[in-house]
C-alpha positions as CSV (number, residue, x, y, z in Angstrom):
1,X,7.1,0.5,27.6
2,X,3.5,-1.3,27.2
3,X,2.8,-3.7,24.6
4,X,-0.8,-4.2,23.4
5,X,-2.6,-6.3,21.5
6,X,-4.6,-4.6,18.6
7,X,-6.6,-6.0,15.1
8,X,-6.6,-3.9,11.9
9,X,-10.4,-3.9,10.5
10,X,-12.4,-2.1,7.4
11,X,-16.0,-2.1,6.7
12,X,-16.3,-1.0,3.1
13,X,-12.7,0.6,2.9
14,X,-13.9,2.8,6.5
15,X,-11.1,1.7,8.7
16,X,-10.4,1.1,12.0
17,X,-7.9,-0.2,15.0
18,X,-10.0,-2.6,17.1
19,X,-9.0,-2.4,20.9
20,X,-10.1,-5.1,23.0
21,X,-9.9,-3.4,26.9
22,X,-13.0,-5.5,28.1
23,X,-10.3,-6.4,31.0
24,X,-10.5,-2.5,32.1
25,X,-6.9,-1.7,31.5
26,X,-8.0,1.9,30.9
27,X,-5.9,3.7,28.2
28,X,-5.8,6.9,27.4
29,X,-8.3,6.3,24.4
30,X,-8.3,10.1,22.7
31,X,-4.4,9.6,22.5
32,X,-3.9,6.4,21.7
33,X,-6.6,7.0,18.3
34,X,-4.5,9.8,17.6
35,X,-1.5,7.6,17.3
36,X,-2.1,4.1,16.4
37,X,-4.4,6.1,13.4
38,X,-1.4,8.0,12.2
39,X,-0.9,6.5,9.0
40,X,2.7,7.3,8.8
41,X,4.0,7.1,12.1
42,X,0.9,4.7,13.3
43,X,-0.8,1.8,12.3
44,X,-3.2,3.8,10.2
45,X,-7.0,4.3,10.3
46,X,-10.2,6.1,10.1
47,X,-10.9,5.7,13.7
48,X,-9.8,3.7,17.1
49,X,-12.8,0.9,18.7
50,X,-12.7,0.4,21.8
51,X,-14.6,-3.1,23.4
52,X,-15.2,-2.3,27.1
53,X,-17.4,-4.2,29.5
54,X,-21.4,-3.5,29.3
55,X,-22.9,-1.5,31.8
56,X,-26.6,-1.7,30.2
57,X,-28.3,-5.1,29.0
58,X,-25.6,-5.7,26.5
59,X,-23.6,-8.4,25.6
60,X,-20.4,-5.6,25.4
61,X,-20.0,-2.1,24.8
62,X,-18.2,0.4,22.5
63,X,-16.2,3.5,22.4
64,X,-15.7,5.0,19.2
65,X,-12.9,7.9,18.9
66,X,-12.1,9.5,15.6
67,X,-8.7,9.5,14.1
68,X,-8.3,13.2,15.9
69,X,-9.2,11.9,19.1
70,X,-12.9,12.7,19.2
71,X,-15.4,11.0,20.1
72,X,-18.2,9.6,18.3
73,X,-21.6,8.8,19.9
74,X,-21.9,5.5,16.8
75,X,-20.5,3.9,13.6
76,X,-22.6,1.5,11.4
77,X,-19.1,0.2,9.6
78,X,-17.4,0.3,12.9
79,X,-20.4,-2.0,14.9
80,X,-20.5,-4.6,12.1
81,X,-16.4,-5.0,12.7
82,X,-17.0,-6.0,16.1
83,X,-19.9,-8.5,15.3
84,X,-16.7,-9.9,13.1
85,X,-14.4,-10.1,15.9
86,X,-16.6,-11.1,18.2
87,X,-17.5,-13.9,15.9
88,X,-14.1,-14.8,15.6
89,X,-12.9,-14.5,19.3
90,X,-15.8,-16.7,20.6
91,X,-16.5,-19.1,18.0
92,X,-19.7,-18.0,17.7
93,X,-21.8,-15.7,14.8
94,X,-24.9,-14.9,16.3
95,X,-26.9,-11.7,17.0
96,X,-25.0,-9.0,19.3
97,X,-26.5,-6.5,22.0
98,X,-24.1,-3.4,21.5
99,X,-24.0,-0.4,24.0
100,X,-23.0,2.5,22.0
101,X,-23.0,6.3,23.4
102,X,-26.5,6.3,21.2
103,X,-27.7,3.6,22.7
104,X,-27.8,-0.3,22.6
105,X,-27.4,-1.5,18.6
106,X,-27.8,-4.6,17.3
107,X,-26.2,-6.8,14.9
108,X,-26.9,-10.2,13.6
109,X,-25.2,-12.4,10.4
110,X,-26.8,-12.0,6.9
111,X,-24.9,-14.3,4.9
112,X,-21.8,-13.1,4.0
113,X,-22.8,-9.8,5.5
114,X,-23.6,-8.0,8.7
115,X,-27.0,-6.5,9.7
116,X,-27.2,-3.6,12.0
117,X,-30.3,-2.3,14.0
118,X,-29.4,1.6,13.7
119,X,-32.3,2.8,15.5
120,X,-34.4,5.3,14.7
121,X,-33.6,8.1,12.5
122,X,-34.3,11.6,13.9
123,X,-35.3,14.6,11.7
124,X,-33.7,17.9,13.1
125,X,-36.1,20.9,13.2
126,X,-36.2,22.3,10.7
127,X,-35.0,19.9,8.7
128,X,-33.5,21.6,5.4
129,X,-31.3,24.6,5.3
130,X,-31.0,26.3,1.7
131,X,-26.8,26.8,1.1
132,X,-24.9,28.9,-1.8
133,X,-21.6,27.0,-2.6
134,X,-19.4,27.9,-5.6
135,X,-22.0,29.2,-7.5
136,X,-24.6,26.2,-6.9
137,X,-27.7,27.0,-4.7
138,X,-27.5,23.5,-2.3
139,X,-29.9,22.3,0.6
140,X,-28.9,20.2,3.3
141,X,-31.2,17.6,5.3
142,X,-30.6,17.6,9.0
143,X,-30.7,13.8,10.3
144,X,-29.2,12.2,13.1
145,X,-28.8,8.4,13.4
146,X,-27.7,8.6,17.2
147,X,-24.8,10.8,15.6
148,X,-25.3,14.4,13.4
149,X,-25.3,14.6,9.5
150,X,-26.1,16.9,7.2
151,X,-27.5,15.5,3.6
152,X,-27.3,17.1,0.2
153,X,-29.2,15.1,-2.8
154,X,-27.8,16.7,-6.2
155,X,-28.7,15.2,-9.6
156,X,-24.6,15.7,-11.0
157,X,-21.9,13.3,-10.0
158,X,-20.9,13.8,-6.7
159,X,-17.2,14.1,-7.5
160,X,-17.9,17.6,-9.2
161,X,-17.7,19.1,-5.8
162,X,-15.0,19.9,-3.6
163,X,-15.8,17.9,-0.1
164,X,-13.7,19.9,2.6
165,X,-14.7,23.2,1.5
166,X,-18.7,22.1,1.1
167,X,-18.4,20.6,4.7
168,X,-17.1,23.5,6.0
169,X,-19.8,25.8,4.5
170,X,-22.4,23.7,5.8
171,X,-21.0,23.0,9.5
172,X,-20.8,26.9,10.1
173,X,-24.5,27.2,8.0
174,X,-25.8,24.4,10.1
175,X,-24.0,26.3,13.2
176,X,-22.7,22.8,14.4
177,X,-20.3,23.8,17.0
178,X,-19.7,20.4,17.5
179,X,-19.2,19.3,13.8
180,X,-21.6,17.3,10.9
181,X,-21.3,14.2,9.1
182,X,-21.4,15.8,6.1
183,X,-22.8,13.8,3.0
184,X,-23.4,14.5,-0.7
185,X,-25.2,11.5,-3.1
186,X,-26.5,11.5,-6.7
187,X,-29.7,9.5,-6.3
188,X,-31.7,6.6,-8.5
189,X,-35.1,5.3,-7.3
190,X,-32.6,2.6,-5.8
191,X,-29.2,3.3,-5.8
192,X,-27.4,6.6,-4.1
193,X,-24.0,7.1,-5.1
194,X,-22.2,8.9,-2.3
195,X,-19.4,10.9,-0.8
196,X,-19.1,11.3,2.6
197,X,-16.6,14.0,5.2
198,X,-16.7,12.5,8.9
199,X,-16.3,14.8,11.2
200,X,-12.5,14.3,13.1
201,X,-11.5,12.7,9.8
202,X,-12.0,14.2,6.6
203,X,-13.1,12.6,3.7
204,X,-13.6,8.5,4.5
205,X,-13.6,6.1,1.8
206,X,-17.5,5.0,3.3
207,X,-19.7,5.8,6.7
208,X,-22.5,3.2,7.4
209,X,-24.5,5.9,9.5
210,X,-23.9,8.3,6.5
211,X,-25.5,5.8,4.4
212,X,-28.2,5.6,6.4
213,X,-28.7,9.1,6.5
214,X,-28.6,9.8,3.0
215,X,-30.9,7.0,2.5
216,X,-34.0,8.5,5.0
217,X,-33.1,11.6,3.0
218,X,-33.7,10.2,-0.5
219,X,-37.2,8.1,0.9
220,X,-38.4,11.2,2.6
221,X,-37.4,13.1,-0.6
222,X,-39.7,10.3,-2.5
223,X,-35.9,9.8,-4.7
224,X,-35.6,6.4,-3.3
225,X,-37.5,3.3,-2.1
226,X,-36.6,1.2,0.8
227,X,-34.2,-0.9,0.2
228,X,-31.2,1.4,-1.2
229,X,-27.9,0.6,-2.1
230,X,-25.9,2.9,-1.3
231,X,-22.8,3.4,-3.6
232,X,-19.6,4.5,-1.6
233,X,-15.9,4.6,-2.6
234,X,-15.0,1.7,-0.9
235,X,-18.3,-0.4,-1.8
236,X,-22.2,-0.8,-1.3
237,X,-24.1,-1.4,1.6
238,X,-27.8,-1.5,1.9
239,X,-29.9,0.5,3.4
240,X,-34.0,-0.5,4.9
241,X,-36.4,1.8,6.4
242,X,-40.0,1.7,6.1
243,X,-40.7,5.5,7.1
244,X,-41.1,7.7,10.0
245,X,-41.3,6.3,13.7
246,X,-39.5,3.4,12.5
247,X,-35.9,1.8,12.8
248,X,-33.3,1.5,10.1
249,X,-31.0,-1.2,9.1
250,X,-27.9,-1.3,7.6
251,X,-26.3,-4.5,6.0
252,X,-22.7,-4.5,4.4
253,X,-19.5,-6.5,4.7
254,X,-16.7,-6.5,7.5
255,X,-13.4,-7.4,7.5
256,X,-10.3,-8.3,10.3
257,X,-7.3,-7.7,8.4
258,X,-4.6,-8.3,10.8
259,X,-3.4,-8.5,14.3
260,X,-0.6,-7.0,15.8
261,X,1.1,-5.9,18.6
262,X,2.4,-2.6,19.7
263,X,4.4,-0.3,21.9
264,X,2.8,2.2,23.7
């Protein structure tokens, strides 16, 4: 039986296992998420990163697999973890080149905090799609930040609503074979207060691309100015984007927990 080395991490209370394969030992990564994220029988997490060598102009790359074994194309919480454990592991905190399935991110130190590049944003045509949900009449903003989401912007606390059954209703109204992000947030001119279901996890206690999504929703919306705080379960991160054609950046806190080892 193997034995590998693995480090618990959480940006804003979105957790992960952080695998670092840059040697190429090449695991079975959609099984190992599904057990090492087992929070009974596992170690327990949102999803499994994987650090691989880059293949593009980057100074590493990642592999993001939900805690079902999917795959993710990006993860804001997830990149600025790495930046923390690459700090750690080489001594240095500087700016990072990240190849992600989306694309090469970027990160760099802010403080106490974490800054991420996120690209971007793209606005899926047509953008909103008008939803009935236990007896509300909803709409959902279609945006993807190298990764799907679906955004709803409602005026009552978004803790009034039951999250499973609302992403479901909008995954098969969105006709997203392949699954939403799906987000609801209350919104002030510059604070959202969110909830967010990941798809291949359920409800998550925060999702950094989430918050950027809900974020381009609100600005577009003319709810919210650049920059937002975004309020999640787990805490804030803010959110910058000066409009359309431009990136967005996300800035929030990371944390290594612990290291262990374990059989495989």
């Amino acid at each position: 039986m193997a034995a590998i080395s693995v480090t618990k991490c959480h940006g804003t209370g979105n957790d992960f296992v952080l695998l670092d394969d840059r040697a190429g030992n090449g695991y079975e990564y959609p099984r190992l998420a599904r057990t090492l994220c087992e929070r009974r029988f596992g170690i327990g997490a949102d999803g499994l990163l994987v650090l691989l060598p880059a293949r593009a102009k980057a100074d590493l790359a990642l592999r993001i697999f939900n805690a079902d074994g999917s795959e993710a194309e990006t993860c804001g919480n997830g990149l600025r973890c790495v930046a923390r454990y690459i700090a750690r592991e080489s001594g240095r905190d500087g700016p990072l080149a990240i190849e992600t399935a989306a694309g090469v991110v970027r990160t760099q130190p802010a403080g106490e905090r974490i800054r991420v590049e996120m690209g971007t944003p793209q606005l899926v045509a047509p953008l909103y799609t008008d939803l009935e949900f236990d007896g509300r009449k909803l709409r959902f903003a279609r945006i993807s930040i190298g990764n799907p989401h679906a955004v709803i912007l409602v005026q009552e606390p978004p803790e009034g609503f039951d999250l499973d059954q609302l992403a479901q209703a909008v995954t098969r109204a969105a006709k997203a074979r392949d699954g939403l992000n799906v987000e609801i947030a209350s919104t002030g001119s510059r604070t959202l207060r969110m909830r967010v279901h990941e798809r291949g996890v359920g409800e998550t206690w925060a999702c950094g691309s989430g918050a950027a999504a809900a974020a381009v929703a609100a600005i577009i919306e003319g709810r919210a100015k650049s920059p937002v705080e975004v309020e999640q379960r787990g805490g804030n991160v803010t959110i910058e984007w000066q409009g359309e054609h431009t990136p967005i950046y996300l800035t929030g806190p990371a944390e290594l927990v612990f290291d262990t080892t374990v059989a495989i």
